[in-house]
C-alpha positions as CSV (number, residue, x, y, z in Angstrom):
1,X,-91.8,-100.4,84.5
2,X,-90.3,-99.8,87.6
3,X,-88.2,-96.5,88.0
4,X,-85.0,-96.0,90.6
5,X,-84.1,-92.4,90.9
6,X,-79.9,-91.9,91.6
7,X,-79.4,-88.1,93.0
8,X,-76.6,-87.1,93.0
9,X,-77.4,-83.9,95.2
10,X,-77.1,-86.4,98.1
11,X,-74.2,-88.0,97.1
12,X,-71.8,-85.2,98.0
13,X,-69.7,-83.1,95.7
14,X,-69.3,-81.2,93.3
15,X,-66.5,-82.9,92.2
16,X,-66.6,-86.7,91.6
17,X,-63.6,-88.8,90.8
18,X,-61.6,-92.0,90.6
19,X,-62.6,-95.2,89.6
20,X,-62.5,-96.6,93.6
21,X,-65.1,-94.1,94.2
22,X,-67.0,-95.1,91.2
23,X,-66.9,-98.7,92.0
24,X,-67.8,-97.7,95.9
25,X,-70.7,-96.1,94.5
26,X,-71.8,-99.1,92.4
27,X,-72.0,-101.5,95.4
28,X,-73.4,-98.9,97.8
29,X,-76.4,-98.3,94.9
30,X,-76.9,-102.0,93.7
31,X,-76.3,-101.3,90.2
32,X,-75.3,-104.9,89.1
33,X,-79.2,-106.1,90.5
34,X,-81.0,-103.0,88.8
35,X,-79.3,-103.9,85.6
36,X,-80.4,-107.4,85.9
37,X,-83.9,-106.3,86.6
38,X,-85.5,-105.7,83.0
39,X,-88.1,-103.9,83.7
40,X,-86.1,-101.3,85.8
41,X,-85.6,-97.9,84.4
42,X,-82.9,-95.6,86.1
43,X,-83.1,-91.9,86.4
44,X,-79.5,-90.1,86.9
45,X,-80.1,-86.6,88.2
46,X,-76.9,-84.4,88.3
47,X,-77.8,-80.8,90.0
48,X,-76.5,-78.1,88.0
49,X,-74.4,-77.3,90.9
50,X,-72.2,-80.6,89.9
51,X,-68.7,-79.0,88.5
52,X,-67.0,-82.6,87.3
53,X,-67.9,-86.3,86.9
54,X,-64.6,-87.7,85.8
55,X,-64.5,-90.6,83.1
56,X,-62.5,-93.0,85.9
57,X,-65.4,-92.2,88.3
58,X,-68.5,-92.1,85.9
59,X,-66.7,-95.8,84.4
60,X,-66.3,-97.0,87.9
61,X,-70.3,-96.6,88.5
62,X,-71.2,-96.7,85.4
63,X,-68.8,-98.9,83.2
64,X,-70.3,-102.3,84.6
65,X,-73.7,-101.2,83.5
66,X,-72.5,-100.4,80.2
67,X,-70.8,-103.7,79.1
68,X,-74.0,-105.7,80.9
69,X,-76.6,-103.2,78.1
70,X,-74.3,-104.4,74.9
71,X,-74.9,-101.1,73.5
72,X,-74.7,-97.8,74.0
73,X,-78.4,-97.6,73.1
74,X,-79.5,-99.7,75.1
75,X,-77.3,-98.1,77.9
76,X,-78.9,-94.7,77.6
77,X,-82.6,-97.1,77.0
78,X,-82.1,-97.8,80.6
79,X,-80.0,-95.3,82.4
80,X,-81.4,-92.0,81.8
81,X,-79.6,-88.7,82.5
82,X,-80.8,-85.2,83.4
83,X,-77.4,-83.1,83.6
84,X,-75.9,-80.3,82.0
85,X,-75.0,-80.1,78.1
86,X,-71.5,-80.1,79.1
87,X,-71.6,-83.2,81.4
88,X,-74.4,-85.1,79.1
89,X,-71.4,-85.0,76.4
90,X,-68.9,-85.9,78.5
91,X,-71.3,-89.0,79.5
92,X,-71.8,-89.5,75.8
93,X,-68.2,-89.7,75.2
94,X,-67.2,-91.9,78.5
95,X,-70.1,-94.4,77.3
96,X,-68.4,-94.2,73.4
């Protein structure tokens, strides 16, 4: 198992929003290879400092990966996230 660490403590904030910032993201990180790549597990480490993650931006990154997993199972299988309780149940809900 191979494992691909996202910080977002070097991706700026501690607001992050809109989908074309999601998306920007997305290319900029590879996300469509690592979710072809079976045997890749991603670690999503949002500091405590992080105040939002909007459900256009976290869909614009995330929403892709989603729809490639089938499920949200096996979504949260392969992206793993280490956040808050309030933005883990946003995530849950965005992913829903």
């Amino acid at each position: 198992m191979k494992n691909v660490i996202i910080d977002f403590k070097s991706l700026g904030g501690p607001v992050y929003s809109g989908r074309p910032r999601g998306v920007a993201l997305r290319e900029r990180l590879a996300l469509d290879n690592l979710d072809e790549d079976q045997s890749t597990v991603v670690n999503v480490s949002v500091p405590d400092t992080t105040y939002s993650i909007t459900s256009s931006f976290f869909l614009g990154l995330f929403g892709p990966s989603v729809a490639h997993a089938g499920s949200r199972e096996a979504f949260f299988g392969k992206y793993h996230f280490e956040a808050k309780p309030v933005l883990r149940k946003a995530f849950d809900g965005y992913v829903d």
